[in-house]
mmCIF file as Biopython writes it, N, C-alpha, C and O atoms, coordinates in Angstrom:
data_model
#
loop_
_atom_site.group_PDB
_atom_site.id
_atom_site.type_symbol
_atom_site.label_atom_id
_atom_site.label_alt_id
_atom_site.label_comp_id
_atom_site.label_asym_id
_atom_site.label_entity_id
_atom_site.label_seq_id
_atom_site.pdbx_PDB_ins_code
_atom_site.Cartn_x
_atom_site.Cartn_y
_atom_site.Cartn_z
_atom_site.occupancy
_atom_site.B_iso_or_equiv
_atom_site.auth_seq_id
_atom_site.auth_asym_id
_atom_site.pdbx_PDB_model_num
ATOM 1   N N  . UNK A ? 1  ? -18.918 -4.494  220.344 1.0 0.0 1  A 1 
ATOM 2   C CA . UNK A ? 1  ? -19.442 -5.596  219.576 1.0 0.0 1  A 1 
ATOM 3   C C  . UNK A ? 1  ? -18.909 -5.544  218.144 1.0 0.0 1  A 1 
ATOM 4   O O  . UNK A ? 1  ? -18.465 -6.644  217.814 1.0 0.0 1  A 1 
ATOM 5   N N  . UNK A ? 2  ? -18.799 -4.475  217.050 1.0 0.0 2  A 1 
ATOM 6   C CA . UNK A ? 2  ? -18.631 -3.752  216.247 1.0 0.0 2  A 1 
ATOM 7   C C  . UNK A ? 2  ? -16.637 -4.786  215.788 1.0 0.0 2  A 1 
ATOM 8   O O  . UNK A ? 2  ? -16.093 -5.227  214.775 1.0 0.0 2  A 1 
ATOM 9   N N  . UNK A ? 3  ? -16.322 -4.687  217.177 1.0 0.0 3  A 1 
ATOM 10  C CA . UNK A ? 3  ? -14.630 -5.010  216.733 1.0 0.0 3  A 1 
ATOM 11  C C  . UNK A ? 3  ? -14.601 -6.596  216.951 1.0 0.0 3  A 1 
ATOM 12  O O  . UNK A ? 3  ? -13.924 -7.433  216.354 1.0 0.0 3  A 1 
ATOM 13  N N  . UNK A ? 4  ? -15.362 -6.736  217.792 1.0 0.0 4  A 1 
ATOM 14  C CA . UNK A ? 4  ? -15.416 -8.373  218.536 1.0 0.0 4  A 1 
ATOM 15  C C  . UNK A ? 4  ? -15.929 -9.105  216.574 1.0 0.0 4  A 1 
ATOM 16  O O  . UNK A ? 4  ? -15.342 -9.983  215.942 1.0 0.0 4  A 1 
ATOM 17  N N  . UNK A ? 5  ? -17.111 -8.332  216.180 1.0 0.0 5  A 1 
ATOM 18  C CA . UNK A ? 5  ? -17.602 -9.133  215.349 1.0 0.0 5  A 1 
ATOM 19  C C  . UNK A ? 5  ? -16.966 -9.349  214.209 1.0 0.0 5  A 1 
ATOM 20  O O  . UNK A ? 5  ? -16.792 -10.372 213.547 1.0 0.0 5  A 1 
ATOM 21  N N  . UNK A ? 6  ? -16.507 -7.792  214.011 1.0 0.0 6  A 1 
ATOM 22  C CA . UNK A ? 6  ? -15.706 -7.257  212.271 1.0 0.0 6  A 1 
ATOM 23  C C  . UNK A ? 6  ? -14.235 -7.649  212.322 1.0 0.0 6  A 1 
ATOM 24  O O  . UNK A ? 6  ? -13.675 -8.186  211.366 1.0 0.0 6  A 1 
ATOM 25  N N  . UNK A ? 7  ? -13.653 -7.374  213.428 1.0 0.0 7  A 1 
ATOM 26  C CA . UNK A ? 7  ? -12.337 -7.577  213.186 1.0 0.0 7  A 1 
ATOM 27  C C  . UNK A ? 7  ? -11.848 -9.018  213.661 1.0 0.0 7  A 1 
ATOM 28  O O  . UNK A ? 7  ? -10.910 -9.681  213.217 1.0 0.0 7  A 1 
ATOM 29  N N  . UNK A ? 8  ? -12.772 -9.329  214.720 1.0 0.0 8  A 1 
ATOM 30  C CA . UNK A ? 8  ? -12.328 -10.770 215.389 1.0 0.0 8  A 1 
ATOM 31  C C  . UNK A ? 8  ? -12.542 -12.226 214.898 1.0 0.0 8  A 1 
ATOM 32  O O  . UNK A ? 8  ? -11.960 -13.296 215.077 1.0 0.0 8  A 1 
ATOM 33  N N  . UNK A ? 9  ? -14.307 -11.545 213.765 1.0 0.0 9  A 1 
ATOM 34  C CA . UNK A ? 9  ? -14.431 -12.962 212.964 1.0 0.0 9  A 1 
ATOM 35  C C  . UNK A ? 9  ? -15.605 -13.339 213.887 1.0 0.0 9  A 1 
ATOM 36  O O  . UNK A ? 9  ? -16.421 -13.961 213.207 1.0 0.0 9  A 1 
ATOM 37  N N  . UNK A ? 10 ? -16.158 -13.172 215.586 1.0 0.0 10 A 1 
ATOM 38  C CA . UNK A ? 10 ? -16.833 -13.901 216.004 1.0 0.0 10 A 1 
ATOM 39  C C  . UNK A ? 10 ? -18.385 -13.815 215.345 1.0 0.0 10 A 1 
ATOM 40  O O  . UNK A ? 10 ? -18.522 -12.837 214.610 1.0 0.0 10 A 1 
ATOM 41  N N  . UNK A ? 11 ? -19.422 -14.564 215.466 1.0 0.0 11 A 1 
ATOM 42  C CA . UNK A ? 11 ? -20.709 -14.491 215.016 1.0 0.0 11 A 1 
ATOM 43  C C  . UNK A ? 11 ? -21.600 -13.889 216.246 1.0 0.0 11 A 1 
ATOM 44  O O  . UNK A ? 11 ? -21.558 -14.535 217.292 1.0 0.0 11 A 1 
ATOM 45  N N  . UNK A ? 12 ? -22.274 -12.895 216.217 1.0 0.0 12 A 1 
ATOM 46  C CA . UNK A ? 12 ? -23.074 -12.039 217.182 1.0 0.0 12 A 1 
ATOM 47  C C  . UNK A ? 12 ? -23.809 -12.995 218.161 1.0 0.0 12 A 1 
ATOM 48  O O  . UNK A ? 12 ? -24.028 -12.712 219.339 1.0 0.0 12 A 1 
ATOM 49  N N  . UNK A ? 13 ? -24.178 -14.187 217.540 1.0 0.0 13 A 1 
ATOM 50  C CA . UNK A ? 13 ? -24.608 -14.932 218.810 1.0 0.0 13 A 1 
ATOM 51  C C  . UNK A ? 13 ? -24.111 -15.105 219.611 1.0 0.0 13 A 1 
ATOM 52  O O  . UNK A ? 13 ? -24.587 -15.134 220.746 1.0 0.0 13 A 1 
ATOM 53  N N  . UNK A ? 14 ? -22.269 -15.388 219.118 1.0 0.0 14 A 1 
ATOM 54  C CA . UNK A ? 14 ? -21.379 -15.875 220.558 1.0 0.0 14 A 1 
ATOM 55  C C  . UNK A ? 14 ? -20.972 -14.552 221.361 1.0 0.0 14 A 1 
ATOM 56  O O  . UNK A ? 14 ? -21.042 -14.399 222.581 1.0 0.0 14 A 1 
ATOM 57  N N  . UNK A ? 15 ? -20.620 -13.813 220.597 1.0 0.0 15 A 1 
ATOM 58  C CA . UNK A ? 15 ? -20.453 -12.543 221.146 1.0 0.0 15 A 1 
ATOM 59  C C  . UNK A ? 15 ? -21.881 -12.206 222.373 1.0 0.0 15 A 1 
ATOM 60  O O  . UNK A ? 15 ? -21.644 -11.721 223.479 1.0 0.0 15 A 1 
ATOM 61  N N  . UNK A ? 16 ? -23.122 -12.518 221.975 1.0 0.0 16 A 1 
ATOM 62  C CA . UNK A ? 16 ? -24.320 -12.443 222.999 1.0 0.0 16 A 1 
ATOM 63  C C  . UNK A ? 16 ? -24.182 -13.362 224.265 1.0 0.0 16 A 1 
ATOM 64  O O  . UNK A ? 16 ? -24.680 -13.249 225.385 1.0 0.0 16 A 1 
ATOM 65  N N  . UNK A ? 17 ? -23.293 -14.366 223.696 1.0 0.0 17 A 1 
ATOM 66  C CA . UNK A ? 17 ? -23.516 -15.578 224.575 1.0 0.0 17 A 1 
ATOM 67  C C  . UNK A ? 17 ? -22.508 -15.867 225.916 1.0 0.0 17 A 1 
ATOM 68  O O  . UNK A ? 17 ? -22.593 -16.554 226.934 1.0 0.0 17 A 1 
ATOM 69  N N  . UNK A ? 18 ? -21.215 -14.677 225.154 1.0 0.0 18 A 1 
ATOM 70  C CA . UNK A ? 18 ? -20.380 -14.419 226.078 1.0 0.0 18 A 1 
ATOM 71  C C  . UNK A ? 18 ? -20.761 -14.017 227.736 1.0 0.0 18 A 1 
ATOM 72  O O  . UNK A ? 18 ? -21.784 -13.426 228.082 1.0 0.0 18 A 1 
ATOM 73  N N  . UNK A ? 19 ? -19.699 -14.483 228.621 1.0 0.0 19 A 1 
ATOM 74  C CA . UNK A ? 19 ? -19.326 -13.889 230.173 1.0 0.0 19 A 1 
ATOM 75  C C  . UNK A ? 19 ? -18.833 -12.685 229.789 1.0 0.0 19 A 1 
ATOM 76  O O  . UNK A ? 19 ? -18.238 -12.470 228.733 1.0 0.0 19 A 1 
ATOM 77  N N  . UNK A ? 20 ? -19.108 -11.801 230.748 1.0 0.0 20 A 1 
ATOM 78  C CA . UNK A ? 20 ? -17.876 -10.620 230.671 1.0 0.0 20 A 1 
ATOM 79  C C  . UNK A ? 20 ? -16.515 -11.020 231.084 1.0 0.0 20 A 1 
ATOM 80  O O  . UNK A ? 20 ? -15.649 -10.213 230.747 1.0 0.0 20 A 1 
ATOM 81  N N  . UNK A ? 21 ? -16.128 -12.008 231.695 1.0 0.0 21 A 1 
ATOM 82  C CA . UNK A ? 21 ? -14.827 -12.799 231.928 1.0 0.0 21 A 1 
ATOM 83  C C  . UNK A ? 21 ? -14.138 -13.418 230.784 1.0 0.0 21 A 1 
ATOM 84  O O  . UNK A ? 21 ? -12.925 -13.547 230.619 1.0 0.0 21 A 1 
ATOM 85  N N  . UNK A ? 22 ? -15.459 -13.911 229.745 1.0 0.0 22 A 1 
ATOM 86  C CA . UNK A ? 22 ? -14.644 -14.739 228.669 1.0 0.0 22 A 1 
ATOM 87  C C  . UNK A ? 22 ? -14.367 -13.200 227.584 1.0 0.0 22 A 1 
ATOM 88  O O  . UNK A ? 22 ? -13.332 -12.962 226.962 1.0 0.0 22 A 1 
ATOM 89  N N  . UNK A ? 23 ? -15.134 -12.673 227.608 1.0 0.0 23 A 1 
ATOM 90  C CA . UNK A ? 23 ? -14.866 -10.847 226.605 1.0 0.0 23 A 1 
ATOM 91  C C  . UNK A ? 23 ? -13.904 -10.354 227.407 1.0 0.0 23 A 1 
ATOM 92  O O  . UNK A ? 23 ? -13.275 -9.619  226.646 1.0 0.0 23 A 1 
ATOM 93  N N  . UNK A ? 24 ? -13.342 -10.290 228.575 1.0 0.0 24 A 1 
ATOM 94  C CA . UNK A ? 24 ? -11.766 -9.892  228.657 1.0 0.0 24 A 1 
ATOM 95  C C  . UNK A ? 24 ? -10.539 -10.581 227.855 1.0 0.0 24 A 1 
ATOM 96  O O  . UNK A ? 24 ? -9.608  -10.151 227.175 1.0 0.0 24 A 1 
ATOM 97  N N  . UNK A ? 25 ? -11.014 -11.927 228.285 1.0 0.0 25 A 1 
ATOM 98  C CA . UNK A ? 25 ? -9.980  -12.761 227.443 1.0 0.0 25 A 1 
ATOM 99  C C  . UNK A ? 25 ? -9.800  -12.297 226.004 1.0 0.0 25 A 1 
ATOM 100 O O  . UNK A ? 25 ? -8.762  -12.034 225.395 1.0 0.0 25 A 1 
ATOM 101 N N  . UNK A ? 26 ? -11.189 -12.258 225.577 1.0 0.0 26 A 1 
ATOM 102 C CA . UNK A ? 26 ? -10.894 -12.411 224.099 1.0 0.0 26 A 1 
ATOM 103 C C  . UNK A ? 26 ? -10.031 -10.919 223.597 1.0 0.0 26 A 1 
ATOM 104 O O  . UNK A ? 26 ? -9.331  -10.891 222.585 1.0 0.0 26 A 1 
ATOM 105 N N  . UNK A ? 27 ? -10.260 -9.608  224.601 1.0 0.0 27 A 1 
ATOM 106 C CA . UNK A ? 27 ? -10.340 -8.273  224.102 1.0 0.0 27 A 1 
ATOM 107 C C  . UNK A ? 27 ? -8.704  -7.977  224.395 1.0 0.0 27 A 1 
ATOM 108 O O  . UNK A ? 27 ? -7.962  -7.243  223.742 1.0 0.0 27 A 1 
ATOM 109 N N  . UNK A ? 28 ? -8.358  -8.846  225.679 1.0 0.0 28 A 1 
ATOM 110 C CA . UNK A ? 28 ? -6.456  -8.831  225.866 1.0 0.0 28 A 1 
ATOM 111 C C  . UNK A ? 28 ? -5.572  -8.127  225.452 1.0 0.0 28 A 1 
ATOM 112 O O  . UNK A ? 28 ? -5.047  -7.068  225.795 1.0 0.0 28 A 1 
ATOM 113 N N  . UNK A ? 29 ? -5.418  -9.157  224.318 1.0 0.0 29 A 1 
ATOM 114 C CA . UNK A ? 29 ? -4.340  -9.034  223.562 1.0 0.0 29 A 1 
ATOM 115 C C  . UNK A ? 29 ? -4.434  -7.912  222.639 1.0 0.0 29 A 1 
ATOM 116 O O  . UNK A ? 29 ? -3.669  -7.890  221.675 1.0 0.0 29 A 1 
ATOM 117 N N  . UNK A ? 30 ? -5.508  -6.724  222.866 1.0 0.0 30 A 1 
ATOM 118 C CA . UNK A ? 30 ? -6.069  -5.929  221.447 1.0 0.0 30 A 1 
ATOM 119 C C  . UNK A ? 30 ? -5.977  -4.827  222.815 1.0 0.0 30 A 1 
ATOM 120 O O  . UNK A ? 30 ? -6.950  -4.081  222.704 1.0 0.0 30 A 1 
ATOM 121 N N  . UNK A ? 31 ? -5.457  -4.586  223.614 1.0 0.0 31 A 1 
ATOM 122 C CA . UNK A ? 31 ? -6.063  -3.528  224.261 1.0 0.0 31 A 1 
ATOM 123 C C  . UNK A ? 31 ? -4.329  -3.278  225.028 1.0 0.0 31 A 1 
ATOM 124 O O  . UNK A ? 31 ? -3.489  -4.062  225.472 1.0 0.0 31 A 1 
ATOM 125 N N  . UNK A ? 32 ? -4.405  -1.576  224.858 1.0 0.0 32 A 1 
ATOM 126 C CA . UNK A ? 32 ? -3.261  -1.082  225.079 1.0 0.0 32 A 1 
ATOM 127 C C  . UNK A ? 32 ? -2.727  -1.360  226.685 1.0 0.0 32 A 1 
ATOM 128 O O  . UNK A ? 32 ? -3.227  -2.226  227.403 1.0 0.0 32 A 1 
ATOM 129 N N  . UNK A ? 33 ? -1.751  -0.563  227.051 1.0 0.0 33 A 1 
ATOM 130 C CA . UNK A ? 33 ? -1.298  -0.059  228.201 1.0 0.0 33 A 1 
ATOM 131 C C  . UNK A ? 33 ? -2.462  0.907   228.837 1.0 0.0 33 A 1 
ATOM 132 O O  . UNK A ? 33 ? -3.253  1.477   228.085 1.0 0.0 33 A 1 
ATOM 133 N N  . UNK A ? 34 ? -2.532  1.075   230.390 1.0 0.0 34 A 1 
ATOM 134 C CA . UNK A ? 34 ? -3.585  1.305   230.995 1.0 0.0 34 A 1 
ATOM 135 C C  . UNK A ? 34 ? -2.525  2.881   230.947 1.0 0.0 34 A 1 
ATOM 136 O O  . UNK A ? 34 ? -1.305  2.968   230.809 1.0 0.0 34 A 1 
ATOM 137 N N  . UNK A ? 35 ? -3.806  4.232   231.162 1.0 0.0 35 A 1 
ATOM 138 C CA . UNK A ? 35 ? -3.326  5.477   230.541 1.0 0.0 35 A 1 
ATOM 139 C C  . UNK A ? 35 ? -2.463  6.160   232.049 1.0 0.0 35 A 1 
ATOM 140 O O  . UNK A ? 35 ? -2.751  5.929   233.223 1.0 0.0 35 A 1 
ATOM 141 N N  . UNK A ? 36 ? -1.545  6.892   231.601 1.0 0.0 36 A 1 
ATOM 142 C CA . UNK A ? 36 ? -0.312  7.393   231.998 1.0 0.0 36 A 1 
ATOM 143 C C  . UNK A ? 36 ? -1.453  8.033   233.649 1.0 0.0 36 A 1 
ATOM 144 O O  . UNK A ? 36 ? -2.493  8.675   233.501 1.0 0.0 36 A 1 
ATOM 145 N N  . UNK A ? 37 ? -0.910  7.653   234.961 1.0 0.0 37 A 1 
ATOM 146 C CA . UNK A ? 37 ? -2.147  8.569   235.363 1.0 0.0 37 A 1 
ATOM 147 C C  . UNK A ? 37 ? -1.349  9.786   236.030 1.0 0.0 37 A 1 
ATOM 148 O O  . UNK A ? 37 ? -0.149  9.624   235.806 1.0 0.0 37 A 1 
ATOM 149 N N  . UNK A ? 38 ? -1.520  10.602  236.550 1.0 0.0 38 A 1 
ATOM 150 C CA . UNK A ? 38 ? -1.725  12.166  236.792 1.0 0.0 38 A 1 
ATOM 151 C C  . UNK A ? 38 ? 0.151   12.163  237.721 1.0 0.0 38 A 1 
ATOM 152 O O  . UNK A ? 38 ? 1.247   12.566  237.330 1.0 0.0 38 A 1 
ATOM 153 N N  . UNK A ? 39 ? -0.277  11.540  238.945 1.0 0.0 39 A 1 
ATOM 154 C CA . UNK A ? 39 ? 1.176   11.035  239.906 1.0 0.0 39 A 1 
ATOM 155 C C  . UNK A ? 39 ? 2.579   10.945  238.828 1.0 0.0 39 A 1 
ATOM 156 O O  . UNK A ? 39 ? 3.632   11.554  238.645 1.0 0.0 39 A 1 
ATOM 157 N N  . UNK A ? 40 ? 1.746   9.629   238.201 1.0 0.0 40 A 1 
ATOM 158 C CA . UNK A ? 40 ? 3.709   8.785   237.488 1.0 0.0 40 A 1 
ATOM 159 C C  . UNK A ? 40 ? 4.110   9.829   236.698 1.0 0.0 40 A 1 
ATOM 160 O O  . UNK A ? 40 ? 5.288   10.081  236.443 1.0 0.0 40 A 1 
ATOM 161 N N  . UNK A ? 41 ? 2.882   10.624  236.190 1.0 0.0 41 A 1 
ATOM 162 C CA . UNK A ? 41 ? 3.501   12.161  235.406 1.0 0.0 41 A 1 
ATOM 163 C C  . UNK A ? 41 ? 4.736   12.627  236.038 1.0 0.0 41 A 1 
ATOM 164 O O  . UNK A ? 41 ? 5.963   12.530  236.015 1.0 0.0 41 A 1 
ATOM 165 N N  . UNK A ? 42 ? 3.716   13.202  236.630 1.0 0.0 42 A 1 
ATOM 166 C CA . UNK A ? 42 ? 4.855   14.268  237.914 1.0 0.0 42 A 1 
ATOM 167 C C  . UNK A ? 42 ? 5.902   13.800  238.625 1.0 0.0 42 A 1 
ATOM 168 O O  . UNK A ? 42 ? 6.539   14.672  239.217 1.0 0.0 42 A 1 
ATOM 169 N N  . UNK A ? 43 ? 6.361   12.418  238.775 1.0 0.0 43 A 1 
ATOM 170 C CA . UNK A ? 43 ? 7.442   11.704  239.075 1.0 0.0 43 A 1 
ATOM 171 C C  . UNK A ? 43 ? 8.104   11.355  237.906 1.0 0.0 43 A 1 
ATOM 172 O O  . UNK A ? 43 ? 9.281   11.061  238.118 1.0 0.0 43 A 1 
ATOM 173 N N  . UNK A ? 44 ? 7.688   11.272  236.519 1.0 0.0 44 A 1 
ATOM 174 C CA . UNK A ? 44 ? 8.621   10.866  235.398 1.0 0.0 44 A 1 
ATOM 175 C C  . UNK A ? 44 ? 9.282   12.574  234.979 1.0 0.0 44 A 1 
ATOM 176 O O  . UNK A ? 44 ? 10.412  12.916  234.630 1.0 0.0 44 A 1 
ATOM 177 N N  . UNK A ? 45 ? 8.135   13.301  235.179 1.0 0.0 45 A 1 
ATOM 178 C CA . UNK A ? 45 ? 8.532   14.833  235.005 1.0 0.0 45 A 1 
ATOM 179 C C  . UNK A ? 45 ? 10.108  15.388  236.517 1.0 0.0 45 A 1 
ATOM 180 O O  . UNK A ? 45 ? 11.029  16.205  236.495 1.0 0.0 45 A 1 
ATOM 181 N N  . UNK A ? 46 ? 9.782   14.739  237.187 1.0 0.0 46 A 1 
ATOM 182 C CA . UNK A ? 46 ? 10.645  15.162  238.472 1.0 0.0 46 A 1 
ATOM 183 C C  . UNK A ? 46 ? 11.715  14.835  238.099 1.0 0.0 46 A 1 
ATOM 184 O O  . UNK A ? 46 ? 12.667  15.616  238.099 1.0 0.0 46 A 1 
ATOM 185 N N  . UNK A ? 47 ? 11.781  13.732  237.742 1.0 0.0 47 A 1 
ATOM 186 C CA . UNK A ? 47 ? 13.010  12.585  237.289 1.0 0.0 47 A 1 
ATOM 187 C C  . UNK A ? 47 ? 13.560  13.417  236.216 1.0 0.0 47 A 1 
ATOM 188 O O  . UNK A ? 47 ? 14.519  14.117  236.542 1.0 0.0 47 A 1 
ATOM 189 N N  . UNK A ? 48 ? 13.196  13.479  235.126 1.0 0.0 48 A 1 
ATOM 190 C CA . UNK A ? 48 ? 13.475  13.699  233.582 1.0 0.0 48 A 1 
ATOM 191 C C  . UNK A ? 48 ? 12.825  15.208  232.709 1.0 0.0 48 A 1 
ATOM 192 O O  . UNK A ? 48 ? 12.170  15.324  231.673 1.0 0.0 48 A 1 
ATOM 193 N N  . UNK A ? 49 ? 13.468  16.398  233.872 1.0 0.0 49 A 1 
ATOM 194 C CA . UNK A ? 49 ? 12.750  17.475  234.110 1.0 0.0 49 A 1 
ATOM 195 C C  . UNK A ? 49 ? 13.958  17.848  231.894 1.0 0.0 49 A 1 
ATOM 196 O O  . UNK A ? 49 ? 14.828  17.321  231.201 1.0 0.0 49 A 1 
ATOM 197 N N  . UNK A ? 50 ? 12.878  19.247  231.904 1.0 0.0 50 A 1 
ATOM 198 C CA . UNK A ? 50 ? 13.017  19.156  230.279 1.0 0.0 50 A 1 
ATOM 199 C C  . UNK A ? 50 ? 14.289  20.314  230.549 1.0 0.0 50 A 1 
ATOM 200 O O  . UNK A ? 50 ? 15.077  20.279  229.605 1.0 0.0 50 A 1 
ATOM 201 N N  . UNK A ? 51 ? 14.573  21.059  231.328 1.0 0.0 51 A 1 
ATOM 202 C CA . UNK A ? 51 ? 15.792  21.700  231.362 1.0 0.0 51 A 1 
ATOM 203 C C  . UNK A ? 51 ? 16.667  21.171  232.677 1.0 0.0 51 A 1 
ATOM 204 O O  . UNK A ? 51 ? 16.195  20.780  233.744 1.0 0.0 51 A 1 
ATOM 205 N N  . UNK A ? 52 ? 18.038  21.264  232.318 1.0 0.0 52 A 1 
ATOM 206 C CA . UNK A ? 52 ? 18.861  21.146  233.515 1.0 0.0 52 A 1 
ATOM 207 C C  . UNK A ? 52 ? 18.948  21.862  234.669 1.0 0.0 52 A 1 
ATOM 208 O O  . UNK A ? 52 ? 18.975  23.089  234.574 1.0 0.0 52 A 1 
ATOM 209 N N  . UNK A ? 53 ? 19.012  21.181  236.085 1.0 0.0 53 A 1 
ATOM 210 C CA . UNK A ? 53 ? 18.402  21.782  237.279 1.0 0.0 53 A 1 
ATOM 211 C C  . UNK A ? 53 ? 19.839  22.649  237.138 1.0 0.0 53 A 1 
ATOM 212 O O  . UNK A ? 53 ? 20.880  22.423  236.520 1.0 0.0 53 A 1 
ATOM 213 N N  . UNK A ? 54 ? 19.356  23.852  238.090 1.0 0.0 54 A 1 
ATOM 214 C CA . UNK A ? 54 ? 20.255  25.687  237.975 1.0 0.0 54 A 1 
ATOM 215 C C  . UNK A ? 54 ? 21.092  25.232  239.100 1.0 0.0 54 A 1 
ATOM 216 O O  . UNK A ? 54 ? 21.954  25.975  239.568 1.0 0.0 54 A 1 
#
């Protein structure tokens, strides 16, 4: 609520008044890449190992 209100400008009512569908929209464009998960590691690590294979 804190970023929706302070940084976004909205007034706490609308922010109350919101869908959780219309608070995705608004949160979008402010929200990173989804985090690296455990697998694509170990396949970017397989790929792009930090010493040259022996």
């Amino acid at each position: 609520m804190s970023f929706v209100v302070g940084r976004l400008g909205l007034a706490p009512a609308a922010y109350w008044a919101m869908t959780p569908r219309e608070l995705s929209v608004v949160l979008a464009p402010h929200v990173g890449p989804a985090p690296l998960r455990a697998a694509d590691l170990a396949a970017l690590a397989a790929r792009y190992p930090d010493r040259p294979p022996a």
